[in-house]
HTML snippet that shows the backbone in 3Dmol.js (N, CA, C, O; Angstrom):
<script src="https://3Dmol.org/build/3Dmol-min.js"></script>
<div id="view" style="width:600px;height:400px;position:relative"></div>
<script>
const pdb = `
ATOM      1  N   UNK A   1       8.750  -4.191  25.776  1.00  0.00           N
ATOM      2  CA  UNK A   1       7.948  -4.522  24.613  1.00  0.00           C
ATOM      3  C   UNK A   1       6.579  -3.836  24.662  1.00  0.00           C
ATOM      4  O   UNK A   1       6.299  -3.185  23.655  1.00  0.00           O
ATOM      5  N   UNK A   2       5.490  -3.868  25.856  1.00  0.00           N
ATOM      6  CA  UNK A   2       4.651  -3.134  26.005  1.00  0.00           C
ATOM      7  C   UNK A   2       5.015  -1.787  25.319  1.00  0.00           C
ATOM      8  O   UNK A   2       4.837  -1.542  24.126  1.00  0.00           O
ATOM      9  N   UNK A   3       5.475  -1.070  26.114  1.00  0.00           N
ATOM     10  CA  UNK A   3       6.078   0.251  25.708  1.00  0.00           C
ATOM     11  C   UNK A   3       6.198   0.660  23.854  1.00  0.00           C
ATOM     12  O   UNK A   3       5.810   1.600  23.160  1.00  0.00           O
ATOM     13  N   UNK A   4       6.836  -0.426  23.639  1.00  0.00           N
ATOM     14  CA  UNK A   4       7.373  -0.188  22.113  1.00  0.00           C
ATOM     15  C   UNK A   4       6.436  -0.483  21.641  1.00  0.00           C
ATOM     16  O   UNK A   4       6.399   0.360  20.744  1.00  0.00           O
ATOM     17  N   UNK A   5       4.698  -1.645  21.395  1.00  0.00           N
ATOM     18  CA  UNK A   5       3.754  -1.264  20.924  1.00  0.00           C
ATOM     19  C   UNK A   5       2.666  -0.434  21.187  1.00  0.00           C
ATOM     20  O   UNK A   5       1.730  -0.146  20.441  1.00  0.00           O
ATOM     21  N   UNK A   6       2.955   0.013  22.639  1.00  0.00           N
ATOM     22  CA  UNK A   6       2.465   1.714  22.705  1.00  0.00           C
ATOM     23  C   UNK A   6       3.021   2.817  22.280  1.00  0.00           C
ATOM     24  O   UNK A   6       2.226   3.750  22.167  1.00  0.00           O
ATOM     25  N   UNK A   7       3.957   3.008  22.042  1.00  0.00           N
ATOM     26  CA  UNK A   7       4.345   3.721  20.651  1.00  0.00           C
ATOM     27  C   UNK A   7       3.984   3.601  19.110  1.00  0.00           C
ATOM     28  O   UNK A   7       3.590   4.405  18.266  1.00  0.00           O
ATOM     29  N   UNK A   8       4.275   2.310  19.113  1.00  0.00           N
ATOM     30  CA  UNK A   8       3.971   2.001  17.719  1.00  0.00           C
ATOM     31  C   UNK A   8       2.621   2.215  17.382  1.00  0.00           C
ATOM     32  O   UNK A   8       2.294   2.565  16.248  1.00  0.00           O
ATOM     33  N   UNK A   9       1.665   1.993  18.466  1.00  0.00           N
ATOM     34  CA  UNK A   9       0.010   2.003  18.181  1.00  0.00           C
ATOM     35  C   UNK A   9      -0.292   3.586  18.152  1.00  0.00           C
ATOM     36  O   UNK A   9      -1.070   4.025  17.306  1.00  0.00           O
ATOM     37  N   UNK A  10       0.221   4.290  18.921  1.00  0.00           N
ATOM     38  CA  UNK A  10       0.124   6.080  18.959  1.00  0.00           C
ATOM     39  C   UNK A  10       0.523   6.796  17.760  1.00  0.00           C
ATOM     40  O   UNK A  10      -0.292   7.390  17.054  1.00  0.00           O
ATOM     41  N   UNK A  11       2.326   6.722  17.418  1.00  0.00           N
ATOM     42  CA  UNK A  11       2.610   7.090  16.383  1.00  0.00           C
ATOM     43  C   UNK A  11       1.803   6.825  14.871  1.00  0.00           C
ATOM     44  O   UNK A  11       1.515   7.696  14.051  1.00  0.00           O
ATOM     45  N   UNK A  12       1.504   5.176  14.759  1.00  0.00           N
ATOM     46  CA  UNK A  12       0.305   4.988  14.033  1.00  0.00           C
ATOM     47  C   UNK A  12      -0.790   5.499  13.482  1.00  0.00           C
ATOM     48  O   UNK A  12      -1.027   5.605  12.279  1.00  0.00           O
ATOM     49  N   UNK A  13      -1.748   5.953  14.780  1.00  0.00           N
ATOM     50  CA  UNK A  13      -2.901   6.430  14.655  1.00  0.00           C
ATOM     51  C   UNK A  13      -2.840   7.953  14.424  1.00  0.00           C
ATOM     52  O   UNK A  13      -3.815   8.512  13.920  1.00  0.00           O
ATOM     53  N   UNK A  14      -1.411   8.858  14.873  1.00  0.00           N
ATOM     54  CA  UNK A  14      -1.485   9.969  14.568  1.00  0.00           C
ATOM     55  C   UNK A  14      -0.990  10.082  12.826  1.00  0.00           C
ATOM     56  O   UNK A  14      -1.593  10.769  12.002  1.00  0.00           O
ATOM     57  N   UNK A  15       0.066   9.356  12.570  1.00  0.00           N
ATOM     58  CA  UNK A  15       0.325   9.595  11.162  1.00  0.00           C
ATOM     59  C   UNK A  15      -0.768   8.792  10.226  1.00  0.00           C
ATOM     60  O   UNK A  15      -0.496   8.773   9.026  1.00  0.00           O
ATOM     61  N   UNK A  16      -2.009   8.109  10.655  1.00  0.00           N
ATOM     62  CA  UNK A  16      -2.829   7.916   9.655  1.00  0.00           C
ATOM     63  C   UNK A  16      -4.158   9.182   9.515  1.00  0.00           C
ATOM     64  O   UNK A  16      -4.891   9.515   8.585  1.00  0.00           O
ATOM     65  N   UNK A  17      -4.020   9.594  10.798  1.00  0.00           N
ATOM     66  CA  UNK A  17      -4.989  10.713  11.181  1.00  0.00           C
ATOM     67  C   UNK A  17      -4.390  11.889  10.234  1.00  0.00           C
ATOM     68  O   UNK A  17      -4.983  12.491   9.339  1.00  0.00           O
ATOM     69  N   UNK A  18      -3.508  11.996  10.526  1.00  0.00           N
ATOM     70  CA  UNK A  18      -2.921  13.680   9.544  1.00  0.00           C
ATOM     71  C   UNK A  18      -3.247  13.274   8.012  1.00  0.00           C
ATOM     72  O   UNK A  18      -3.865  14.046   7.279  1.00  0.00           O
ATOM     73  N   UNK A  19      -2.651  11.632   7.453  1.00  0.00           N
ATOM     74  CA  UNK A  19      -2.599  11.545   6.402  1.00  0.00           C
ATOM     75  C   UNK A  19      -3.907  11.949   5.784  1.00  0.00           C
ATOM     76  O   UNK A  19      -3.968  12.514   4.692  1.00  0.00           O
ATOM     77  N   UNK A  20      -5.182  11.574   6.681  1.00  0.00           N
ATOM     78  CA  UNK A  20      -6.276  11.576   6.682  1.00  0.00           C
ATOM     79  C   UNK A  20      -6.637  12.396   6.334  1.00  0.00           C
ATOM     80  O   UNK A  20      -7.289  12.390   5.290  1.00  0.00           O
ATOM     81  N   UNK A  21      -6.431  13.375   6.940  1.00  0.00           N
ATOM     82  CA  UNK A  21      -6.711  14.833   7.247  1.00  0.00           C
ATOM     83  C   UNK A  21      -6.120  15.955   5.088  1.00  0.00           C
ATOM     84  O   UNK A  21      -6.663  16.694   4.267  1.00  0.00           O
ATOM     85  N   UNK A  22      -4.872  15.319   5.294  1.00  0.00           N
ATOM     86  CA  UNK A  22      -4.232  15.841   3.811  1.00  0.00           C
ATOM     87  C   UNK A  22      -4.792  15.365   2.789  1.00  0.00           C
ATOM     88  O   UNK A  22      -4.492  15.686   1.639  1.00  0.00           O
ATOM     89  N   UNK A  23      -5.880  14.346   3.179  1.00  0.00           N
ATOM     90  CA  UNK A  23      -6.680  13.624   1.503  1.00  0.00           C
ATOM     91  C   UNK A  23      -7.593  14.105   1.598  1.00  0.00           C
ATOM     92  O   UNK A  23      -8.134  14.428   0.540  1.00  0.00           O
ATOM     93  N   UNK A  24      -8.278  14.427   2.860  1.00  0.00           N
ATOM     94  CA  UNK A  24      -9.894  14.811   3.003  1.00  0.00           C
ATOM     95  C   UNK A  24      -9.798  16.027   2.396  1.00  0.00           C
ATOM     96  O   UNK A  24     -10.771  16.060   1.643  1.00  0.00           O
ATOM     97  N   UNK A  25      -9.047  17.286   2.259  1.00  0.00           N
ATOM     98  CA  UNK A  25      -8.306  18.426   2.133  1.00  0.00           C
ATOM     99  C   UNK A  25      -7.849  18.883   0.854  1.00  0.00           C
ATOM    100  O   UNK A  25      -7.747  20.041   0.449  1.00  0.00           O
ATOM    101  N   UNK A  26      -7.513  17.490   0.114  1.00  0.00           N
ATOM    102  CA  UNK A  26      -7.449  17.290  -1.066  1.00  0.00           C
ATOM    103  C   UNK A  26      -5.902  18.020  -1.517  1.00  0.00           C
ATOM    104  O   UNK A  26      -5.698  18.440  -2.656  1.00  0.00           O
ATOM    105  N   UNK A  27      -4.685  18.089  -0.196  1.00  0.00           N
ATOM    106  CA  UNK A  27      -3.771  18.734   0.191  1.00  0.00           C
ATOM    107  C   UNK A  27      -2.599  17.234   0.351  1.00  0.00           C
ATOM    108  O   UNK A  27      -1.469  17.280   0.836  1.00  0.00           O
ATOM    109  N   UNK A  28      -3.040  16.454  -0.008  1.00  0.00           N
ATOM    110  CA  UNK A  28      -1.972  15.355  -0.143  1.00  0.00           C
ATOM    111  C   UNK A  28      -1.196  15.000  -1.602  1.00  0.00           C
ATOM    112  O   UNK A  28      -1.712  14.602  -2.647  1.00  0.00           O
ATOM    113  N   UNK A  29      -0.039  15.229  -1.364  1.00  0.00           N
ATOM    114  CA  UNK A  29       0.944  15.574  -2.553  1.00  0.00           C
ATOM    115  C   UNK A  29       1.106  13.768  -3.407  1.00  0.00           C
ATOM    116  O   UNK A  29       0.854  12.680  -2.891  1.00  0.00           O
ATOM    117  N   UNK A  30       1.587  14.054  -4.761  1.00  0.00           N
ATOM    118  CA  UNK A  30       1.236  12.118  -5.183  1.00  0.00           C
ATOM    119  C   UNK A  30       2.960  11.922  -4.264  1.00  0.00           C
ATOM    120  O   UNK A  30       3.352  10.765  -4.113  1.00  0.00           O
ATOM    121  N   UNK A  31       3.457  12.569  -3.963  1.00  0.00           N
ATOM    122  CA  UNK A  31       4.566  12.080  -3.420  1.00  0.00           C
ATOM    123  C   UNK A  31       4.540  10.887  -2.129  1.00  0.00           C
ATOM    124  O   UNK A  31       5.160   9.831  -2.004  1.00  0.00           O
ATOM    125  N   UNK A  32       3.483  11.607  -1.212  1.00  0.00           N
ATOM    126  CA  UNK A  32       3.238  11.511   0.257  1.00  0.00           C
ATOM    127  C   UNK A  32       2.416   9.708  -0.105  1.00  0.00           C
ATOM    128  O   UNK A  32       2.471   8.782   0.705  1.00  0.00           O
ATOM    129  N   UNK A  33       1.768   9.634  -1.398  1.00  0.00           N
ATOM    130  CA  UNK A  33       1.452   8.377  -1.451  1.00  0.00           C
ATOM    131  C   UNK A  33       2.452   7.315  -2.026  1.00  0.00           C
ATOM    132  O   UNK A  33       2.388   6.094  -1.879  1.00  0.00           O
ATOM    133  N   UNK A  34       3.463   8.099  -2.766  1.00  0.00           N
ATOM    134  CA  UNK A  34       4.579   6.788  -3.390  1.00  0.00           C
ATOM    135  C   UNK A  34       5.050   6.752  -1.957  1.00  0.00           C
ATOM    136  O   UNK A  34       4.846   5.606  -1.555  1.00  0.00           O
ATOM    137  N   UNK A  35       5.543   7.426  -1.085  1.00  0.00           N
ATOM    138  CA  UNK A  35       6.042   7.024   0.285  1.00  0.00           C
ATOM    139  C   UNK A  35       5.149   5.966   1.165  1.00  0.00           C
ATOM    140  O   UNK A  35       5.627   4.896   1.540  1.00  0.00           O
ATOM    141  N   UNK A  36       3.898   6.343   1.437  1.00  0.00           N
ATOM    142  CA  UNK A  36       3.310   5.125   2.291  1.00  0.00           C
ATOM    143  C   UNK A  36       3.537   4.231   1.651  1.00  0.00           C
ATOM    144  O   UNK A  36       3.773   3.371   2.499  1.00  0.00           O
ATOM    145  N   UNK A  37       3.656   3.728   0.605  1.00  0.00           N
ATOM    146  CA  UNK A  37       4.145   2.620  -0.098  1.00  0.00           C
ATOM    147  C   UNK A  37       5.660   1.856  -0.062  1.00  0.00           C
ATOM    148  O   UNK A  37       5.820   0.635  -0.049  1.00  0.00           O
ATOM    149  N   UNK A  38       6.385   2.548  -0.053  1.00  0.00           N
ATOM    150  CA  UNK A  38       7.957   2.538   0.107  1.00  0.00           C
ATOM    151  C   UNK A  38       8.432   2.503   1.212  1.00  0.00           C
ATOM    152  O   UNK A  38       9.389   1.748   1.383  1.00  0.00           O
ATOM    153  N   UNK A  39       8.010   3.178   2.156  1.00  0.00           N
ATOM    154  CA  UNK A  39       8.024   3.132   3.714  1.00  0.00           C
ATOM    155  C   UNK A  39       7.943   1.289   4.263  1.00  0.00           C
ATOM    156  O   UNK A  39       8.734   0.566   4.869  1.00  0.00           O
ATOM    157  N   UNK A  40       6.758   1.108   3.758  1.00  0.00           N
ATOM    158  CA  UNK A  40       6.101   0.044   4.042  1.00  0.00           C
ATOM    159  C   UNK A  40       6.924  -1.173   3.882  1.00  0.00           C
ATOM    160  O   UNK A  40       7.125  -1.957   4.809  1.00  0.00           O
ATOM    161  N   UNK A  41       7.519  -1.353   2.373  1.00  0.00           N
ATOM    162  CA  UNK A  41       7.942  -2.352   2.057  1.00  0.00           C
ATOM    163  C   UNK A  41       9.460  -2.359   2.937  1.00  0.00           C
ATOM    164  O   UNK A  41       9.850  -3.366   3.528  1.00  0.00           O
ATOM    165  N   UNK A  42      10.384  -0.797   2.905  1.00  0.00           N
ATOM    166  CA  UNK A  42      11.790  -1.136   3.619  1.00  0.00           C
ATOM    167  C   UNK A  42      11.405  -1.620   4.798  1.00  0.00           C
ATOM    168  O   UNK A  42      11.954  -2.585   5.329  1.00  0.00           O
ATOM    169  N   UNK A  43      10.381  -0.951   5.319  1.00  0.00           N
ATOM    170  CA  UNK A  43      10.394  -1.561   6.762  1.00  0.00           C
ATOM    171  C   UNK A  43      10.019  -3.098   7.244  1.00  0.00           C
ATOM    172  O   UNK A  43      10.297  -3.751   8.249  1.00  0.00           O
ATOM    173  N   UNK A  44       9.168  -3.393   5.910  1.00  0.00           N
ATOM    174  CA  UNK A  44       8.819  -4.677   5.975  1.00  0.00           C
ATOM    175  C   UNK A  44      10.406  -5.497   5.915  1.00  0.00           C
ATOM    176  O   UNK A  44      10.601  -6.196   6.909  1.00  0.00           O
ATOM    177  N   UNK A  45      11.326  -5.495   5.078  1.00  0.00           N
ATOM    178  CA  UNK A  45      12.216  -6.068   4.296  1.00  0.00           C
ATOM    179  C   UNK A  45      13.225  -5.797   5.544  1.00  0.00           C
ATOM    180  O   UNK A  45      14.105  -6.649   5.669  1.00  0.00           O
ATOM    181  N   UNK A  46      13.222  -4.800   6.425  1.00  0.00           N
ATOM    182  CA  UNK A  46      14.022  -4.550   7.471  1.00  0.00           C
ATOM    183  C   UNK A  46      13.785  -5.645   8.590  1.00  0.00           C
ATOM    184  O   UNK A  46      14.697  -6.350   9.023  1.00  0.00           O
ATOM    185  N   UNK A  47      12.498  -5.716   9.004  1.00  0.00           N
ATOM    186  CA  UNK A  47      11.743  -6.211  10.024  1.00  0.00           C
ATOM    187  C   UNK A  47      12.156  -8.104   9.451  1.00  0.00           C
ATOM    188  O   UNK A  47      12.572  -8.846  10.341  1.00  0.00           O
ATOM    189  N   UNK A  48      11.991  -8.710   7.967  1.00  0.00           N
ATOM    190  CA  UNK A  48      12.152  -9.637   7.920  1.00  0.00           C
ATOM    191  C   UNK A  48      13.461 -10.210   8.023  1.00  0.00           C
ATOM    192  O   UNK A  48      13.585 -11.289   8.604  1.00  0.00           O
ATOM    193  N   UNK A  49      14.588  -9.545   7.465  1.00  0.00           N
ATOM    194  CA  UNK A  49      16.291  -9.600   8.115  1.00  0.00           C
ATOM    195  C   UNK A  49      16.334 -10.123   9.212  1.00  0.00           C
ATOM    196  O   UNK A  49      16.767 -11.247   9.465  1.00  0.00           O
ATOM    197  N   UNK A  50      15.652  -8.934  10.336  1.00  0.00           N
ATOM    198  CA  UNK A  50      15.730  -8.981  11.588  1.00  0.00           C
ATOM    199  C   UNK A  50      15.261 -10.351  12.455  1.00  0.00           C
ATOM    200  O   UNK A  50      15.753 -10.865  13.459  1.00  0.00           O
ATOM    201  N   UNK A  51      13.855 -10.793  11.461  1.00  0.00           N
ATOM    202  CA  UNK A  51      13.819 -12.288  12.177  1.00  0.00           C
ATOM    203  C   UNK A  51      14.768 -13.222  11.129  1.00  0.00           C
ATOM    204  O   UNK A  51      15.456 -13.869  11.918  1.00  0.00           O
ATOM    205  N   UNK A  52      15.058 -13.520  10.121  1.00  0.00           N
ATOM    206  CA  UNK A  52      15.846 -14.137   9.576  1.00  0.00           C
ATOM    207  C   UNK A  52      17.222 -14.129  10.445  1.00  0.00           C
ATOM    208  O   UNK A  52      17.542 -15.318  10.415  1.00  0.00           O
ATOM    209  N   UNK A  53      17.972 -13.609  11.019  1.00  0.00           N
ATOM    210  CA  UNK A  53      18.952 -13.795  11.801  1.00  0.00           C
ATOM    211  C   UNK A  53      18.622 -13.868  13.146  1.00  0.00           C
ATOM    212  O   UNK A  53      19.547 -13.869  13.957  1.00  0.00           O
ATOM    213  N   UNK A  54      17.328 -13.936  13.582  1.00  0.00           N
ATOM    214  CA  UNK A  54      17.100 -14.659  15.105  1.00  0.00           C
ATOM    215  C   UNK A  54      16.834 -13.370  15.971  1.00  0.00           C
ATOM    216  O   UNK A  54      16.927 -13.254  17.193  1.00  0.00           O
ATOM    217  N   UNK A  55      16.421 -12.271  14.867  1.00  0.00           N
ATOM    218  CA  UNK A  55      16.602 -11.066  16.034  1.00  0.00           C
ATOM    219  C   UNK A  55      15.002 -11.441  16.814  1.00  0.00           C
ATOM    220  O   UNK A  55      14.173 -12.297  16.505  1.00  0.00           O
ATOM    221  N   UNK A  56      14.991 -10.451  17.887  1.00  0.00           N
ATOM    222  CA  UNK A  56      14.111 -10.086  19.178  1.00  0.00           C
ATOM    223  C   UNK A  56      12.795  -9.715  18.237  1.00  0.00           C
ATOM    224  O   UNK A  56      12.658  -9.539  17.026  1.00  0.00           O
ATOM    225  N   UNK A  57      11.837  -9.678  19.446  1.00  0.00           N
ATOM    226  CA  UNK A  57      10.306  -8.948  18.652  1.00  0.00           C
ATOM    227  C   UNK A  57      10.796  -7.520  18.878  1.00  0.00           C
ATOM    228  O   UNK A  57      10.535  -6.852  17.878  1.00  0.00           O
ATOM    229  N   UNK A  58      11.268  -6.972  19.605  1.00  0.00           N
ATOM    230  CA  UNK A  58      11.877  -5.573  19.380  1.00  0.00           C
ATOM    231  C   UNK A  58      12.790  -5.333  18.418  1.00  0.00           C
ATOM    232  O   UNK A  58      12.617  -4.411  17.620  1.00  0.00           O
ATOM    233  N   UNK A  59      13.469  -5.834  18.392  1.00  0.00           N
ATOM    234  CA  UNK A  59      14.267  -5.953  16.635  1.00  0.00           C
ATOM    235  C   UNK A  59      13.212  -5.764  15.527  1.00  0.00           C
ATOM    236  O   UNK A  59      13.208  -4.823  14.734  1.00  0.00           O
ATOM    237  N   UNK A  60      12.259  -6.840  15.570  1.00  0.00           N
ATOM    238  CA  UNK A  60      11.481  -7.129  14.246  1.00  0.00           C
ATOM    239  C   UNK A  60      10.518  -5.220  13.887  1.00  0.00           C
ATOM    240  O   UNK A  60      10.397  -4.646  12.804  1.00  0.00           O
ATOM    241  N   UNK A  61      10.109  -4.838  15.059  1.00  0.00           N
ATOM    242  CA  UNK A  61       9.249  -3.921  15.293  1.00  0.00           C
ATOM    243  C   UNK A  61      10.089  -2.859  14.967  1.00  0.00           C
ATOM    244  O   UNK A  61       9.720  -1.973  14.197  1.00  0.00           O
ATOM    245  N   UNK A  62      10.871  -2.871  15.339  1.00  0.00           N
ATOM    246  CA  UNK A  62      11.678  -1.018  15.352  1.00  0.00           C
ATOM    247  C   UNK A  62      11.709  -0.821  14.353  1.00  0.00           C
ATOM    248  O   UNK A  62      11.019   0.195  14.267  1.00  0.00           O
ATOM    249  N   UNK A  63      12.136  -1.134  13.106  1.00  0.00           N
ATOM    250  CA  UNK A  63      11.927  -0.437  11.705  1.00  0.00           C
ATOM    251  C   UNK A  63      10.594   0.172  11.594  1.00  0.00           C
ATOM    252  O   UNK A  63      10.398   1.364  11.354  1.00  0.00           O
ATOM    253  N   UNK A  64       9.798  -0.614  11.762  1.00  0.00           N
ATOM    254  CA  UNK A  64       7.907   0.041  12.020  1.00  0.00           C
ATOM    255  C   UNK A  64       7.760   1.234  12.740  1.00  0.00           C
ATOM    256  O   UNK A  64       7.563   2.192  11.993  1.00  0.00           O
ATOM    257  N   UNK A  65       7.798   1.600  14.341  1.00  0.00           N
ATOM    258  CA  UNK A  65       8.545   2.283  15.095  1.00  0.00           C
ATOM    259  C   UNK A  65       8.921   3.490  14.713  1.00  0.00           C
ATOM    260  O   UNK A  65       8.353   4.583  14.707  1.00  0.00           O
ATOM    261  N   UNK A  66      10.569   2.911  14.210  1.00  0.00           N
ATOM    262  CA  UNK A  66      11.357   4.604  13.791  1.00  0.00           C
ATOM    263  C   UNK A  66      10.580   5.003  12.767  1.00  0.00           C
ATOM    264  O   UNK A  66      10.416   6.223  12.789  1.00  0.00           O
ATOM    265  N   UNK A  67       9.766   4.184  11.437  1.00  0.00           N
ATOM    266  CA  UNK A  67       9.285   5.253  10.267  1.00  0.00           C
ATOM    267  C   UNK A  67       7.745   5.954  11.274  1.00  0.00           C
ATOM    268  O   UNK A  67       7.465   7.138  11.462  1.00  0.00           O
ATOM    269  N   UNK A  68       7.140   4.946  11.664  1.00  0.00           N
ATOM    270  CA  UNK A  68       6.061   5.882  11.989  1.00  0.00           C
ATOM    271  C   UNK A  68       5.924   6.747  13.114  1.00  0.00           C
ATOM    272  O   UNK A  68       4.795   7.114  13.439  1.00  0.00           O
ATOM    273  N   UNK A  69       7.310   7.263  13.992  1.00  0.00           N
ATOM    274  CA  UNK A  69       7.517   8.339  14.788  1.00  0.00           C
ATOM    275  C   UNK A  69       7.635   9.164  13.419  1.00  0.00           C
ATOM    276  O   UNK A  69       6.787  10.002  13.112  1.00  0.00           O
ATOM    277  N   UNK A  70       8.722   8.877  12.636  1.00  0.00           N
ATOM    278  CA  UNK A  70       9.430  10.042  12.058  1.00  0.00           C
ATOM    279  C   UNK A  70       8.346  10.823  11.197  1.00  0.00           C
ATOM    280  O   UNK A  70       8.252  12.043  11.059  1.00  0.00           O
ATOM    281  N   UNK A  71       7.293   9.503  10.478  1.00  0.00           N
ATOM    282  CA  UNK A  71       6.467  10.548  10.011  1.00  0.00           C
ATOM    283  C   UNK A  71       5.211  11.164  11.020  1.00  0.00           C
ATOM    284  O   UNK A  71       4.560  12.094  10.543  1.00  0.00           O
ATOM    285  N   UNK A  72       4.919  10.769  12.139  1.00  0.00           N
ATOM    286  CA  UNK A  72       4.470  11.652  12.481  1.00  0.00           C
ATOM    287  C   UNK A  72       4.935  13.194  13.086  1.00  0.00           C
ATOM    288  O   UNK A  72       4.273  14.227  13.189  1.00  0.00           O
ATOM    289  N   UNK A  73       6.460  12.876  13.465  1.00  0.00           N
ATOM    290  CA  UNK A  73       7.070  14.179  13.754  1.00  0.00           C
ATOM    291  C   UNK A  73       6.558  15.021  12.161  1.00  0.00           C
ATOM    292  O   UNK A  73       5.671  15.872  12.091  1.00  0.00           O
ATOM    293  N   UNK A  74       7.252  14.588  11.190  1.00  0.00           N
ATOM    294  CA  UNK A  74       7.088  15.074   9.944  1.00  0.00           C
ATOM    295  C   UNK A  74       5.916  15.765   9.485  1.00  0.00           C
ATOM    296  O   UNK A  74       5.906  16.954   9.163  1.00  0.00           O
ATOM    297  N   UNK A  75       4.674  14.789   9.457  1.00  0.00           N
ATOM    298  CA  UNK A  75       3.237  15.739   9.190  1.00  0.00           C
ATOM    299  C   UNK A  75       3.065  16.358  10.078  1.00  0.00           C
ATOM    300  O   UNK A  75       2.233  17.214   9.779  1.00  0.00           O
ATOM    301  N   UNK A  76       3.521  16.494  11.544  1.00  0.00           N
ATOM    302  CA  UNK A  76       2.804  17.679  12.385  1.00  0.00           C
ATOM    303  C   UNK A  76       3.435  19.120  12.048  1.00  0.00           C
ATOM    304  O   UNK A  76       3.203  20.012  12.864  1.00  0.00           O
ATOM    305  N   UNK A  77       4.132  19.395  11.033  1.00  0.00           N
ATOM    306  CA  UNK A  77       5.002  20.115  10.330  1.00  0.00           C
ATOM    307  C   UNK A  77       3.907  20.761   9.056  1.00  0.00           C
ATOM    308  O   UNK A  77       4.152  21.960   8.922  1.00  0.00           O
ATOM    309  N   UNK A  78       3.267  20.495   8.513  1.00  0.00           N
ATOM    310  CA  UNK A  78       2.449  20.514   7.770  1.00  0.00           C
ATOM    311  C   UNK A  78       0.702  21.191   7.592  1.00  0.00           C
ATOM    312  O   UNK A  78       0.068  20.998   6.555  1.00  0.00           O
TER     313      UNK A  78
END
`;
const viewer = $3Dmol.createViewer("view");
viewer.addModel(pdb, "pdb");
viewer.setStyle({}, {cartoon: {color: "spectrum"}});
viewer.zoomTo();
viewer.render();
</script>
């Protein structure tokens, strides 16, 4: 569990940093903002399933997790 919110806190701070970086830049597409939005809610709606059937705090977290690795793999692309 440690582990998985040291990920989660890293991946985090890098995909808010880039996002950062694409507004300051004035290089952030309206797409990239309907996504932080949409992101947010599946993962929310994922994460609540997950305790609704008794899952783990690692259960609840990993939807959080896999989107904010993937987008930071993603903006370092950019």
């Amino acid at each position: 569990m440690p582990m998985m919110l040291t990920g989660l806190a890293m991946s985090s701070w890098e995909t808010i940093f880039r996002r950062g970086l694409l507004m300051a830049r004035g290089a952030c597409p309206p797409a990239e903002y309907q996504r932080m939005i949409a992101e947010k809610v599946a993962a929310t709606q994922q994460a609540m399933l997950a305790a609704a059937r008794g899952g783990s705090h690692a259960a609840i977290l990993a939807p959080f997790l896999k989107r904010t690795r993937a987008n930071a793999r993603r903006l370092r692309r950019k």
